[in-house]
C-alpha atoms as a printed R data frame, in Angstrom:
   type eleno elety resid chain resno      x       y      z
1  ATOM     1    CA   UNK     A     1 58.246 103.511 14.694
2  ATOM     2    CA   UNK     A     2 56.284 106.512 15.416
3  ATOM     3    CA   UNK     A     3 57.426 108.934 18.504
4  ATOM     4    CA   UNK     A     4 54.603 108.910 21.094
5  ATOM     5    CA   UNK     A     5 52.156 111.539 20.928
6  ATOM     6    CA   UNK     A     6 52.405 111.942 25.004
7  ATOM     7    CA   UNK     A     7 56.021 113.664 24.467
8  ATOM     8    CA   UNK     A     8 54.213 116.603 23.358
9  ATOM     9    CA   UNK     A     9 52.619 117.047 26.958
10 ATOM    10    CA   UNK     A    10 56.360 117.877 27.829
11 ATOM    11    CA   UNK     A    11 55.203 121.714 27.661
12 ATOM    12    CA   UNK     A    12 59.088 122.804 29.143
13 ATOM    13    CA   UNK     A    13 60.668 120.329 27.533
14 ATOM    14    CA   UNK     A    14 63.662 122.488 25.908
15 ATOM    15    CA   UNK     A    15 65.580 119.475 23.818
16 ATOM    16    CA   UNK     A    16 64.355 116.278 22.357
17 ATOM    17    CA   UNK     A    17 66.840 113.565 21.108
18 ATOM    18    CA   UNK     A    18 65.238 111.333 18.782
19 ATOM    19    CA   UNK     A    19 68.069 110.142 16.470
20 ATOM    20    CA   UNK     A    20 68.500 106.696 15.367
21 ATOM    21    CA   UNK     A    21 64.833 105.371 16.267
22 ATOM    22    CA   UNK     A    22 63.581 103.800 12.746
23 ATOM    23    CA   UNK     A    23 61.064 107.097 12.946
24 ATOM    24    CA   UNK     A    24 58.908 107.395 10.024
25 ATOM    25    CA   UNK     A    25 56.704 110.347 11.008
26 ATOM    26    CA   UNK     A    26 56.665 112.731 13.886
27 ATOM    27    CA   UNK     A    27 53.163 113.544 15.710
28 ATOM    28    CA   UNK     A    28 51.580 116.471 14.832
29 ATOM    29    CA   UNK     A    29 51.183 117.558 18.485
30 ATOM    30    CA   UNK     A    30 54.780 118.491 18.396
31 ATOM    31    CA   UNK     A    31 54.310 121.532 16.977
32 ATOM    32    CA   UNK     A    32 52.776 122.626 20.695
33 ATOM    33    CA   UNK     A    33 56.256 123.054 21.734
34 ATOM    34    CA   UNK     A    34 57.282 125.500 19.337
35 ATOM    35    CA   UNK     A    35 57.618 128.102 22.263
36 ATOM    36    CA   UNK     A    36 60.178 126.145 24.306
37 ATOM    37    CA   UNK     A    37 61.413 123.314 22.751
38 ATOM    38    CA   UNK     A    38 65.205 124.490 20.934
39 ATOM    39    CA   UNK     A    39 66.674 121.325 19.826
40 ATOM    40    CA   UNK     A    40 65.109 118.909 18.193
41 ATOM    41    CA   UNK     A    41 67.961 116.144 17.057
42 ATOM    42    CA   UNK     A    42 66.025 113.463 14.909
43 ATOM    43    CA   UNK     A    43 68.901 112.197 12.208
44 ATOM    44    CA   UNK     A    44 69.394 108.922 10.723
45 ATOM    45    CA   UNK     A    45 65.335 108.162 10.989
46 ATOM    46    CA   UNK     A    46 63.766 107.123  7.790
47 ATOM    47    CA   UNK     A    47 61.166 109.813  7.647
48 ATOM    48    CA   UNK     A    48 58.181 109.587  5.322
49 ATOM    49    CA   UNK     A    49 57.616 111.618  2.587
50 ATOM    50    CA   UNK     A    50 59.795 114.763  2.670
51 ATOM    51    CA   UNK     A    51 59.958 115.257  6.442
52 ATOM    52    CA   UNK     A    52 63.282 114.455  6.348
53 ATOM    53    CA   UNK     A    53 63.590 117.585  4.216
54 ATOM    54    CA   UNK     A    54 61.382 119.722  6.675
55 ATOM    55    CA   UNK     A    55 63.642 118.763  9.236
56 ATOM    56    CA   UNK     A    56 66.817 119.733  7.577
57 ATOM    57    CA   UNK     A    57 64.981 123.018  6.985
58 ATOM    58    CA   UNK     A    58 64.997 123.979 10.474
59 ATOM    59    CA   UNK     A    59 63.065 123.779 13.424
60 ATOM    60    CA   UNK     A    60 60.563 126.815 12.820
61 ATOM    61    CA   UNK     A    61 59.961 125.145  9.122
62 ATOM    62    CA   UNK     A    62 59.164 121.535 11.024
63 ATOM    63    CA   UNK     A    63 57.071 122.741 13.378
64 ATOM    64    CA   UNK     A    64 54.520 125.371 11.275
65 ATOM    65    CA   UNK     A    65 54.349 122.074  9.131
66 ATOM    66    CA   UNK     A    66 53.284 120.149 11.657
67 ATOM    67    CA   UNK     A    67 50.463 122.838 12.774
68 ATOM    68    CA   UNK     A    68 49.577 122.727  9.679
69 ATOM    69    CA   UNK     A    69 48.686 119.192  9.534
70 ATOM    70    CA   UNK     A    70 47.371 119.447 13.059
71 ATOM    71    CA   UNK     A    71 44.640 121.708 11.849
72 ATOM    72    CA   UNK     A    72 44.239 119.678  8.294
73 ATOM    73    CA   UNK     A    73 43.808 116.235 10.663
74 ATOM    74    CA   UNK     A    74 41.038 118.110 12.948
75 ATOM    75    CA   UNK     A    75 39.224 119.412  9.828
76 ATOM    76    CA   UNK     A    76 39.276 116.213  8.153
77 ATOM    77    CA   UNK     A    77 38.100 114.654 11.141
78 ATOM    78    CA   UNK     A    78 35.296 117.326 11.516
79 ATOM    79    CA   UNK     A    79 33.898 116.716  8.193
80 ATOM    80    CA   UNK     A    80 33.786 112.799  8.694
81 ATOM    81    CA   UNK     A    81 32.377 113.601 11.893
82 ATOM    82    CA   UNK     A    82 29.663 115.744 10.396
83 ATOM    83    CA   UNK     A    83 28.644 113.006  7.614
84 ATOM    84    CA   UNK     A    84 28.432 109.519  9.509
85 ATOM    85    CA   UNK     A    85 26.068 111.811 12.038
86 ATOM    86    CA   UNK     A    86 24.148 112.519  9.012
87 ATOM    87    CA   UNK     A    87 24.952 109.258  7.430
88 ATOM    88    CA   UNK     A    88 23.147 107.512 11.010
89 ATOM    89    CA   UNK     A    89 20.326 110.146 10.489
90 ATOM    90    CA   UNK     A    90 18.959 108.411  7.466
91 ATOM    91    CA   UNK     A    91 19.270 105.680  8.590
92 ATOM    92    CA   UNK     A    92 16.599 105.631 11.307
């Protein structure tokens, strides 16, 4: 299961409760609320590769992670962007 990205529109939300929800990732998004939200309880969710660990770290940890995959995604995205545009340019 994956934790809709729409939660992270929630800009007061303050505590999230998430535990128990066969969770495998979190969206990057989340890390928007890193000026309000306090609590984030997400145990017993089979994270994928190390979040769990990230989370156990603490909430400040979690969240700059998150960013930073936020900002890898939109780069990534960017340069694929950039080469099917020049990709359909050769073409005609």
């Amino acid at each position: 299961s994956v934790l809709p990205a729409e939660v992270c529109q929630l800009a007061l939300l303050k505590k999230l409760y998430v535990n128990n929800n066969k969770l495998v990732t979190l969206p990057s998004e989340l890390h928007k609320l890193s000026l309000t939200l306090t609590l984030l309880a997400a145990g017993d969710n089979p994270f994928e590769n190390g979040l769990m660990q990230l989370y156990l770290a603490g909430l400040p940890v979690l969240m700059e992670y998150l960013k930073k995959a936020r900002k890898k995604k939109e780069m990534q995205d960017r340069i694929a962007a950039k080469r099917a545009a020049k990709a359909a340019g050769k073409e005609l």
